[in-house]
LOSE-293918 format. One record per residue (C-alpha): residue number from 1; residue in one letter; x, y, z. Coordinates in nm, 4 decimals. Each point is the difference from the previous one (the first is absolute). Layout:
! LOSE-293918
PT resi resn       px       py       pz
PT  NUM    A        X        Y        Z
...
//
This chain:
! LOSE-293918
PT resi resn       px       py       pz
PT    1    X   0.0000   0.0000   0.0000
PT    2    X   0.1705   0.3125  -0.0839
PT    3    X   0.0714   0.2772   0.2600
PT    4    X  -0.1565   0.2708  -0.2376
PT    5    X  -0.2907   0.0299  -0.2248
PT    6    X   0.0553  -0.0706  -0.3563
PT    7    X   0.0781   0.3175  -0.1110
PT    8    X   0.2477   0.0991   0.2942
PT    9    X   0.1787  -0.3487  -0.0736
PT   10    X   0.0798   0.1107  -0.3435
PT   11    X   0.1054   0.3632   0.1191
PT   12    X   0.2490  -0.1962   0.2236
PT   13    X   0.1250  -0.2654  -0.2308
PT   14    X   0.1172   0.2914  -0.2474
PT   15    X   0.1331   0.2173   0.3397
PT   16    X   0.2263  -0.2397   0.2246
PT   17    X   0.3179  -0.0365  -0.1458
PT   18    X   0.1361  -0.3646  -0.0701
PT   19    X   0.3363  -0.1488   0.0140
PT   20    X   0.2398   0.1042  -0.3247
PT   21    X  -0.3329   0.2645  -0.1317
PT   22    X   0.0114   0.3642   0.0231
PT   23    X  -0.3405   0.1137   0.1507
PT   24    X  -0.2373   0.1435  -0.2383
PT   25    X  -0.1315   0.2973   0.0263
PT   26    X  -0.3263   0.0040   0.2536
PT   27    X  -0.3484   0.0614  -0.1470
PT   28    X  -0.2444   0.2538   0.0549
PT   29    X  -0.2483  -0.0654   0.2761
PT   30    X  -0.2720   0.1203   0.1773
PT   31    X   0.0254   0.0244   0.3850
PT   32    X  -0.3310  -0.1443   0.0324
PT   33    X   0.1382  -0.3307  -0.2292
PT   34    X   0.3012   0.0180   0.2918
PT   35    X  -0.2416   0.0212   0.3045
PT   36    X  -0.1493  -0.3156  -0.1492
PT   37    X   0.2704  -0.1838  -0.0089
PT   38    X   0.1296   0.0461   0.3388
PT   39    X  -0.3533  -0.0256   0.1491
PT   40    X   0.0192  -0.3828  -0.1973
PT   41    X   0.3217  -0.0784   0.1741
PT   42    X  -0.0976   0.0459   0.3247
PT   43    X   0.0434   0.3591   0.0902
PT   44    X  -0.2637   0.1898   0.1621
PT   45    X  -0.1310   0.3511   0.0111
PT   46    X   0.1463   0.1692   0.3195
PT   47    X  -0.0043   0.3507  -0.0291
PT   48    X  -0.0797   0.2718  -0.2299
PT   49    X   0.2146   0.3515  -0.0329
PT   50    X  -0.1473   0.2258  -0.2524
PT   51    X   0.0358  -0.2246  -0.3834
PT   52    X   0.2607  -0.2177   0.2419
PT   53    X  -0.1080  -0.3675   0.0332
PT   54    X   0.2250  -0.1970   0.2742
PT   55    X  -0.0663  -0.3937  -0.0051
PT   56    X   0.1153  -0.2334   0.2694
PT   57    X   0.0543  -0.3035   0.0051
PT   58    X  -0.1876  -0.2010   0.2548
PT   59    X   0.2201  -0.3090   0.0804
PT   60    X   0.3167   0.2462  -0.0338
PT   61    X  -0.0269   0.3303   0.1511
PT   62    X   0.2950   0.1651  -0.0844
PT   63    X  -0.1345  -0.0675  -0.4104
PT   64    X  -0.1132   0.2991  -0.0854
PT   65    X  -0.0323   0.1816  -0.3407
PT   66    X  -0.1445   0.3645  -0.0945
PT   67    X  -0.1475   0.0033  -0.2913
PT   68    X  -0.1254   0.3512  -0.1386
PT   69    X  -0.3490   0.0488  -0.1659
PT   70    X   0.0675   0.2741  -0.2188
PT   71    X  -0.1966   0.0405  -0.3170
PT   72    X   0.2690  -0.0773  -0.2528
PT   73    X   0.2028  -0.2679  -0.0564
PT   74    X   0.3402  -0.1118   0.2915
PT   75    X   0.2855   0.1381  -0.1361
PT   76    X   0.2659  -0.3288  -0.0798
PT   77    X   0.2116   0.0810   0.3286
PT   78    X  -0.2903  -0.0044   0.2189
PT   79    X  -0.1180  -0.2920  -0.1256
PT   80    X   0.3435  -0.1925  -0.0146
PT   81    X   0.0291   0.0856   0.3757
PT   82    X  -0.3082  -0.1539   0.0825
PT   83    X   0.0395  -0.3322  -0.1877
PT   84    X   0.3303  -0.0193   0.1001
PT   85    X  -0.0950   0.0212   0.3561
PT   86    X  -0.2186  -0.2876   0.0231
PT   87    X   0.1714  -0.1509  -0.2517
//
């Protein structure tokens, strides 16, 4: 069963860098797409600052991730730094 909905799993496969690849450059996506796929891994809704989502995760605590619900697409950065940390 994968960790993310369809559409985040295919966002991911083309993000995470493999052994002997160069990463490719990172899609556009939509926050809410995002929010979805941490929600479907386990992370829940704690708090809410403004367009600033923070999900925790319930079995681990100190997992945490901010994701921001701005009306435009994440800029590649922001959205490397989140997959990368719960990569």
């Amino acid at each position: 069963m994968p960790i993310f909905p369809d559409s985040a799993d295919k966002v991911l496969d083309r993000t995470l860098p493999r052994p002997g690849r160069v990463s490719p450059k990172l899609p556009a996506i939509r926050p809410r797409l995002l929010a979805r796929a941490v929600e479907h891994a386990g992370f829940v809704l704690r708090n809410v600052s403004g367009r600033h989502h923070r999900y925790v995760h319930p079995e681990d605590p100190a997992s945490w991730t901010v994701v921001p619900m701005h009306n435009r697409d994440l800029k590649p950065g922001t959205l490397r730094a989140i997959l990368h940390k719960r990569a």
